[in-house]
N, C-alpha and C positions, 0 to 999 in steps of 0.2 A: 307506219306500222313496221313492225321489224319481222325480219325475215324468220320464219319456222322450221326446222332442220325435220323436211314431211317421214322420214323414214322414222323418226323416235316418235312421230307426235301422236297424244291418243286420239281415236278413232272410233265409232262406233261399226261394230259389224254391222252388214245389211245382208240380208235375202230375202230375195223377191219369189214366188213361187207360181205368180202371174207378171204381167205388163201392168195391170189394170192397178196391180198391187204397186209397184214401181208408180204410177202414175199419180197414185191417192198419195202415196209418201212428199213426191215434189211439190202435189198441192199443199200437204201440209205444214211440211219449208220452206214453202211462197206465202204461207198465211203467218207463218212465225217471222220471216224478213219483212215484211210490209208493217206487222206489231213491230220493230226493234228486237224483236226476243232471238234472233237467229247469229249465234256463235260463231264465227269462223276457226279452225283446227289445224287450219294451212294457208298456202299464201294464195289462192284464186278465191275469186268472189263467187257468190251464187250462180250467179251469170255464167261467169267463165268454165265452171263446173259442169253445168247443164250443155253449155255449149258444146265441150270437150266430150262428155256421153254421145249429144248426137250425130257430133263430128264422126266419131268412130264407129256409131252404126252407118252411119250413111257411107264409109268408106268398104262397109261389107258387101253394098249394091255394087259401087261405082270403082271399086278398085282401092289400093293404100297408094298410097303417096311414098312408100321405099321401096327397094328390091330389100328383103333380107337375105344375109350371106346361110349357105348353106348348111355351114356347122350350127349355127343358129338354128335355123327348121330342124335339124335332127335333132340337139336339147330340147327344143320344145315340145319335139312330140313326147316326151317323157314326164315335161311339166302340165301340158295341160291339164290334163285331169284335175291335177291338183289344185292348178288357179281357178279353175270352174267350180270347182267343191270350195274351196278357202281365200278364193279369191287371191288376186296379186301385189307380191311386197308393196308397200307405202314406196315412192320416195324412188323408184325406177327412172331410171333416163333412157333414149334413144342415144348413144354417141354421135357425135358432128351436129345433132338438132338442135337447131337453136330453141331454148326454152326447155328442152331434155325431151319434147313430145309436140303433136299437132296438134291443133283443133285448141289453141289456149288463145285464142283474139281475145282483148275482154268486149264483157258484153252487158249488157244492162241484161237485170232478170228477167224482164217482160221477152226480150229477146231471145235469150237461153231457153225460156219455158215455151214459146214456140217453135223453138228449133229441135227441143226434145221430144215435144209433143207431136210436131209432124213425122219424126225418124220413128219413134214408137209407131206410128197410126201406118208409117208405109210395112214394118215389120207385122204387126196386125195383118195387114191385108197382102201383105208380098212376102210370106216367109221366104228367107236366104234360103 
């Protein structure tokens, strides 16, 4: 497969306005991969996508894995807002990280979907 330049590639928007809504959506990308019917738009697999969600909520309980530099924290506090409402550019890297980000192992979907489904289910019941 050749590589996909994630920053041009389309995209569908997503907003979720529950978990449960978020949960029904990945069931129904597990029922269109398992049919064949499931597109990829970038270079991780389902798997590795699922994975990479609950990689990053599970680092909300247990801590991240960088220090960020501090001029960093101060742009950001000006961006969040906006990545919460619009969500964030396609196509972002961490500099020095290998892979540009964590939480990209690959994984088989079955895997991915248990991993996002336990990180949803601790969020449910342990809000950050």
């Amino acid at each position: 497969m050749t590589t996909v330049n994630t920053k041009t590639a389309v995209r569908r928007r997503l907003r979720f306005e529950t978990l449960d809504e978020l949960l029904a959506e990945i069931e129904r990308l597990n029922t269109a991969e398992r049919a064949g019917r499931l597109r990829r738009s970038g270079n991780w697999t389902f798997g590795q996508t699922l994975g990479h969600l609950a990689t990053w909520i599970d680092y909300s309980y247990e801590g991240y894995p960088l220090r960020v530099p501090w001029f960093v924290r101060f742009v950001m506090r000006f961006k969040v807002k906006r990545y919460l409402r619009d969500g964030m550019e396609s196509g972002l890297r961490i500099p020095r990280t290998p892979g540009g980000t964590y939480g990209i192992e690959a994984l088989e979907t079955e895997e991915g979907m248990q991993r996002l489904r336990a990180a949803v289910a601790r969020l449910q019941s342990e809000p950050v």
